[in-house]
N, C-alpha and C positions, 0 to 999 in steps of 0.2 A: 639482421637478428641481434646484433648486437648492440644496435640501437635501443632495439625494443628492452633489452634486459635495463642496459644504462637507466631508461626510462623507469621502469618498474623499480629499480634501488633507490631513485630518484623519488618517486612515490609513494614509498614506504617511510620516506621521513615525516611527509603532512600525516599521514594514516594513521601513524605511530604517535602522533600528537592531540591528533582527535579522540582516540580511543582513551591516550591519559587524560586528557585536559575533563571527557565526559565522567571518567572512574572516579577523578579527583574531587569532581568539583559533588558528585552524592555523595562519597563518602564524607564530605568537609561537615553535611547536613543531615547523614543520619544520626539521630539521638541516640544516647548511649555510649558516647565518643568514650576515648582517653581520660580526656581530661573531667568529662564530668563523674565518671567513674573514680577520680584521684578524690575530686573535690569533694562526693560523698564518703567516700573512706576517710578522708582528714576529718571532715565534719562530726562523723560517727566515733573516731577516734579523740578527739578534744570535747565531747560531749560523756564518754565515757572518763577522761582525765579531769574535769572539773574544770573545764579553760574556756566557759563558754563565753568569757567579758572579755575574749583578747582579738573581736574581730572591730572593723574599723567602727563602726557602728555599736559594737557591744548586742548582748542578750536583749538589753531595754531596746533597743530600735526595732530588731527584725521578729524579735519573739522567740527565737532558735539560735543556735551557736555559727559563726558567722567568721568568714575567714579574713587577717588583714590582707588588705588590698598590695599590699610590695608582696606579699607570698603567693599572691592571686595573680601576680604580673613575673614571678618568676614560673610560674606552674605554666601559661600560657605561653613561655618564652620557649621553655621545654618541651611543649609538645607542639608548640610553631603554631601556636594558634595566637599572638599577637602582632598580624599585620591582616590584610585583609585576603579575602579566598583569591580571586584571581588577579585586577589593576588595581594597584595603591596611589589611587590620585589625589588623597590626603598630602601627598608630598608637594602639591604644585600650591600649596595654603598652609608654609609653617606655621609662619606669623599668626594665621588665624586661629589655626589650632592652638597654637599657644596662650595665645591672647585670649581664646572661649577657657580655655583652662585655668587660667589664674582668673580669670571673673569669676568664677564660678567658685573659686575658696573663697571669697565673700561671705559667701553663706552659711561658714565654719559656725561663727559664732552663733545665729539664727537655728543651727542644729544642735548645737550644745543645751540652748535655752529650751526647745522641746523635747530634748533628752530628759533634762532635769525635770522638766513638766512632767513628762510621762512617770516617770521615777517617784514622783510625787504623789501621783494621780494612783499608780500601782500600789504605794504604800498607805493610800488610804483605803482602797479596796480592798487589801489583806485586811484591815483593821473593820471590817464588816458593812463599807459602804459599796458595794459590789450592784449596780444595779444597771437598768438597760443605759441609761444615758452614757453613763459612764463607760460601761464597755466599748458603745459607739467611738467618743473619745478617743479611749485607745487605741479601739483600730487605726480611726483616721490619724491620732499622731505618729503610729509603728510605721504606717504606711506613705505617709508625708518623709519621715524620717529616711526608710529606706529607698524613697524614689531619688531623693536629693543627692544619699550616697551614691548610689547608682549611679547616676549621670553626672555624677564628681568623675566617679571609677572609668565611666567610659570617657569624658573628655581625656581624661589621664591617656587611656590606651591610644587613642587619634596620636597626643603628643612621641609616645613610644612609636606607633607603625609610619612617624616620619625616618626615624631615624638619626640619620648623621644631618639630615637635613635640616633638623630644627636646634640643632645646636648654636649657630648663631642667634635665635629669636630666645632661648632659653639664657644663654651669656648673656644677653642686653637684660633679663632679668634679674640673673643670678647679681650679676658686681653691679645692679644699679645703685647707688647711696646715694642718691638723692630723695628718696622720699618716694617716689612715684608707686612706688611697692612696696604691699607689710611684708614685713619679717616674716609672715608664715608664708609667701608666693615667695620670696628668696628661697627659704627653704624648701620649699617643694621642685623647684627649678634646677637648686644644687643638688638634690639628693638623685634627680632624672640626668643630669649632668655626670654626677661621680658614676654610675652604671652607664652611660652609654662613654664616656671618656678612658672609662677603668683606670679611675686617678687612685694611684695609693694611699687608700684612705677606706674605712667604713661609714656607710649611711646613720649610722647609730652614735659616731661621734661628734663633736659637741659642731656648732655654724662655723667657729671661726675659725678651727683646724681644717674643715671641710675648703672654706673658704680659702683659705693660704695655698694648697693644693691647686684649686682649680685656677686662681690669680698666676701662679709658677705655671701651669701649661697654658695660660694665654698668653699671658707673654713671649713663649715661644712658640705658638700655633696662631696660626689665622686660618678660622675653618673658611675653604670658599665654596661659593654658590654654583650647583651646576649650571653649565648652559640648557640651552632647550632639548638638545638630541640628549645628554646624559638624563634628564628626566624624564625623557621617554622612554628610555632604556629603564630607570631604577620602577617608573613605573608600574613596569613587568616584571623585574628583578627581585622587586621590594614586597611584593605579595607572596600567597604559600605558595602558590603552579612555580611561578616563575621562580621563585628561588629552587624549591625543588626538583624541579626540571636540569636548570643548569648543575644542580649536584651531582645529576643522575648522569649529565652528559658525560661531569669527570670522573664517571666510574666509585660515583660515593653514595652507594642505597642508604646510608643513614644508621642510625643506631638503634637496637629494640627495643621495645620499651619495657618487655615480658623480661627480657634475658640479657637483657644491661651489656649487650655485645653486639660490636656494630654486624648488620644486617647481614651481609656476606659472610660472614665465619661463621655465624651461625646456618646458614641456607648450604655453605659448599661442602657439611655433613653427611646433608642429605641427596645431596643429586644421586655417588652411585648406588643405591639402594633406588629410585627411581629410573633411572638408568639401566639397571640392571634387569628389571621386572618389562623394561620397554624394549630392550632387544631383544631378549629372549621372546616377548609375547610376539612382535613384531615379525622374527624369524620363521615361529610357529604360524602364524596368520596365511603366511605367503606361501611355505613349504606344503602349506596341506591346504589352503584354498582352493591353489591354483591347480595341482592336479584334482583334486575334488571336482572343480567348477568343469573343467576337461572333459572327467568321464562323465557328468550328468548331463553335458552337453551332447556325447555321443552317442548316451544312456537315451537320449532325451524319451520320455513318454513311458517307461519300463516301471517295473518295481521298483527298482533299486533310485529312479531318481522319483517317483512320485512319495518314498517311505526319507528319503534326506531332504524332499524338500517341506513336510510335513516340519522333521528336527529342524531345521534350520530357519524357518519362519516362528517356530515356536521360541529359539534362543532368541531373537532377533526380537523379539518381544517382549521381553525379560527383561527385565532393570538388572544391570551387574551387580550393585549395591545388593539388592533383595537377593538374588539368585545366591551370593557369596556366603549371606544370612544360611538361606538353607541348606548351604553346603555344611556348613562348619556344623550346623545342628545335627544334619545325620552323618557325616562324615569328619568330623571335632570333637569325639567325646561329650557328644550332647546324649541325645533322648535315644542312637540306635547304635553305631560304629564308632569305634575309636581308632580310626585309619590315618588321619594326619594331624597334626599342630591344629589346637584353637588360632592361634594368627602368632604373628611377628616375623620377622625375617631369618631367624637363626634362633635356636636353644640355645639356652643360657651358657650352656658345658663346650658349644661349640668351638672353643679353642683349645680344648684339652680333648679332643678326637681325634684319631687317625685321619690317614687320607681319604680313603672312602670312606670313612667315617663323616667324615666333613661333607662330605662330592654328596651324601645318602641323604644327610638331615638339610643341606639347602635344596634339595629336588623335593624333598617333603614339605617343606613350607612355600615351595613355589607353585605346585600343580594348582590348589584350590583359585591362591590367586590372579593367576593366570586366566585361568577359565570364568571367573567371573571379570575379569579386567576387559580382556578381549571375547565376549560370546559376541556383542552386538557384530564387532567388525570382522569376527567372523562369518557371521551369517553374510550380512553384504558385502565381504567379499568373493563369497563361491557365489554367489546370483549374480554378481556383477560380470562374476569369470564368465560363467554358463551364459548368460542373456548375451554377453561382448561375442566371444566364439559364436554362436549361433546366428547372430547376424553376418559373421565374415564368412560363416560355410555356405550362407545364401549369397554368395556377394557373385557374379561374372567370373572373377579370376578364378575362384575354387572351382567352378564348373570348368572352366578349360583345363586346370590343373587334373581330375580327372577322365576330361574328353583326352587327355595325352596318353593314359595308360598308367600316372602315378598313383601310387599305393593308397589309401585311405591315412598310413601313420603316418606318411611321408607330405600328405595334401595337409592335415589336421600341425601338427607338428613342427612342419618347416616354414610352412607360406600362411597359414590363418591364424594362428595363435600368436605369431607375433604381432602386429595387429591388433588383435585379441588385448593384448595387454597394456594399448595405450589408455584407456579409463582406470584402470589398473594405479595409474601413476597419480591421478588426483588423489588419492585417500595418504602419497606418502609423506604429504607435508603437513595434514594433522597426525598421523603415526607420530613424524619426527617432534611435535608439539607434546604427546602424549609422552613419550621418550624420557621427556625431560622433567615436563609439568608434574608426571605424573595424575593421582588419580582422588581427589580428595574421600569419595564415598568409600571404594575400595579400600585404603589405606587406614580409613577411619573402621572398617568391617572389622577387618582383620588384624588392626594394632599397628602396624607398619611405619615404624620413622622416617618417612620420606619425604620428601617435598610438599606431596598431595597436605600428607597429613600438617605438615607444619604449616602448610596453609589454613586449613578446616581451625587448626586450631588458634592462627592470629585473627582469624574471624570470631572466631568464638570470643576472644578476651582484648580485641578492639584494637591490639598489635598492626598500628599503620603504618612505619615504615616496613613492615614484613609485608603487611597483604599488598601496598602498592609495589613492592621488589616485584613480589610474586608475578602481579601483573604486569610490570613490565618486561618481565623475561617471559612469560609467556606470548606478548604478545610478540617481542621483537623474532621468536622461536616461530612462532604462525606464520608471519607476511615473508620470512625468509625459508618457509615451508614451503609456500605458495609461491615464490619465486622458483624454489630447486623443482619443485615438480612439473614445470613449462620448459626447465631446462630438460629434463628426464622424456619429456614428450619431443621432442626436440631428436633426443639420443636414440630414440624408440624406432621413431619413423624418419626418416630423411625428407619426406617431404613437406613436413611442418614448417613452416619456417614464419615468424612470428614478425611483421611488420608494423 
């Protein structure tokens, strides 16, 4: 049996990689991201301050206020969106990247000359020559204009999501003086140099200060080329999974992008407030399913189990989220009762109350949530009790147990219900998931600062290093749920024994 466990810890690390690699790789392509969220707010903001000529293209090219392209490669850097989603094999083609990217500044001057056309063309169209041809014109120059940018902008990025790797193909342009290269591809070379070298110097001062800099660290560096294995490795490394993964492995969820504090300080808040609401719901489940599930079992076919199993198929139907709703409405100071707390974890006053003072006002703000946290798993847990018992009082040994003369509590009690309670054991590794996870609908009902909730809400505002935390601790809390509870099956009955 111990084999088989090794095995399953062992398989929890593929599982554990599938489940991120699939979370990572939607979220990288749902729209709406971080980043395009910043990039519209900068936009909206430098269109409300009058700065609409300060993008690399200007207002004349794209028609709308436009961001420079070094602010567009810092915003991308920050939110890890400049390398590619999952293999970076730009890396095994510096040269080439580099080499597309300084060809491609060729075409500076070619763009400068349709700028001023356009600029031209606008200025006689204010002046009352505004007519179809000329519109046409414009479009097509705005839109020539801005494609050319573009894929300036993106060969640029290729050169960035090499890395350290194109540093040499970038040196052999930056110190060339012999001519092979204008003055503007030196300079675009050095200024991608000075940011990935982090030479003491700003991109903003003048070539030859820049230059004196980066001539002083060659002299003392020789960047070298990896072999074949290390570029297999950067490969994977050098993309967003593969770097982020390995963060993850060193215990580093990254930093917020809501709350400007790395992930974890902000998340270990919240656990005991999720925590809290999980063992207690947890304790109640079990405390009163299982004898529940017992007597309906005994009950079986009476009033009293035909009228609980009416309630309990009716909870069991019920969305918690909804059910939590109607609670607080008529029992929340809504439209009938004013019996407990609209939501949160605790009144505000809560630390200037007595002892039972304190013990009163958290048992008040815990009933409602409780009972809508846990109704579903209540319900399937006393059916699962009742159905599990009911099959082991039919089983052979029950029937010799009372063909011997033992008692009906004694037959129910000693010899079947334990038994009984090995399906029991599957629901306790999503319990332990729920524990922790907590509950985002719930949490969001009722106001509750919890994990659930801090979840609900990095969803809400595109917060990705929090929702991928999230799901990674959830899931590593599930596949280690579903390991303890094989163990618990194991504990239960002796003669499990997992091969």
């Amino acid at each position: 049996m111990t084999t088989y466990f090794i095995r399953r810890f062992l398989l929890a690390f593929p599982t554990f990689i599938g489940i991120t690699l699939i979370a990572f790789t939607i979220i990288q392509f749902v729209p709406g991201g971080p980043l395009e969220r910043e990039i519209i707010a900068l936009k909206m903001g430098m269109s409300q301050m009058g700065e609409a000529g300060a993008g690399s293209s200007g207002d004349v090219a794209s028609g709308g206020t436009t961001i420079p392209a070094e602010a567009l490669e810092e915003m991308k850097a920050y939110y890890g969106y400049d390398k590619p989603v999952l293999l970076n094999f730009r890396i095994w083609s510096p040269d080439k990247q580099v080499s597309r990217y300084m060809e491609s500044l060729k075409q500076e001057d070619e763009i400068k000359r349709k700028e001023q056309e356009l600029t031209a063309l606008l200025g006689r169209m204010r002046e009352g020559e505004d007519t179809a041809p000329n519109r046409a014109q414009v479009s097509h120059l705005r839109n020539d204009i801005k494609a050319a940018r573009e894929g300036m902008d993106n060969l640029r990025s290729r050169v960035i999501a090499c890395s350290d790797i194109a540093v040499p193909a970038l040196l052999k342009v930056a110190l060339d003086e012999s001519g092979a290269h204008s003055q503007k591809q030196r300079e675009m070379a050095l200024d991608l140099l000075v940011k990935r070298l982090k030479l003491p110097v700003w991109t903003s001062q003048d070539f030859a200060t820049k230059l004196g800099h980066l001539q002083s660290w060659a002299a003392s560096n020789t960047p070298e080329t990896p072999g074949v294995v290390g570029l297999v490795w950067r490969t994977f490394s050098y993309g967003r999974y593969g770097s982020w993964l390995i963060r993850i492995f060193q215990l580093d969820l990254g930093r917020s992008h809501t709350y400007s504090r790395p992930v974890w300080d902000v998340m270990k808040s919240k656990f005991p407030v999720s925590i809290y609401f999980g063992v207690v719901g947890m304790v109640l489940v079990y405390s009163v399913c299982i004898p529940l599930g017992v007597w309906k079992a005994v009950k079986h076919g009476s009033s009293f189990d035909t009228v609980s199993s009416v309630i309990v198929f009716v909870g069991y139907s019920t969305p918690g989220w909804a059910l939590g709703a109607v609670l607080l409405v008529l029992l929340g100071g809504g439209s009938f009762w004013d019996v407990f707390p609209l939501g949160g974890f605790r009144s505000e006053d809560w630390e200037y109350l007595g002892f039972w003072g304190k013990i009163w006002d958290q048992v008040q703000h815990t009933i409602l949530p409780i009972i809508a946290w846990y109704i579903s798993a209540f319900a399937s847990m006393t059916v699962l009790m009742k159905n599990s018992l009911m099959e082991n009082l039919s089983q052979d040994y029950v029937r010799t147990a009372f063909s011997k003369g033992l008692t009906e509590q004694r037959v129910v009690y000693l010899h079947a219900l334990r038994n009984s309670l090995i399906p029991l054991a599957t629901g306790l590794g999503h319990l332990i998931g729920v524990i922790f996870a907590g509950s985002y609908l719930i949490e969001k009902v009722f106001n509750i600062d919890g994990f659930g909730l801090l979840g609900f809400n990095s969803l809400i505002q595109r917060d990705y290093p929090v929702m991928l935390s999230s799901m990674v601790i959830s899931s590593v809390i599930g596949l280690m749920g579903n390991i303890f509870s094989d163990m618990i099956y194991a504990a239960i009955d002796p003669r499990i024994r997992f091969k």
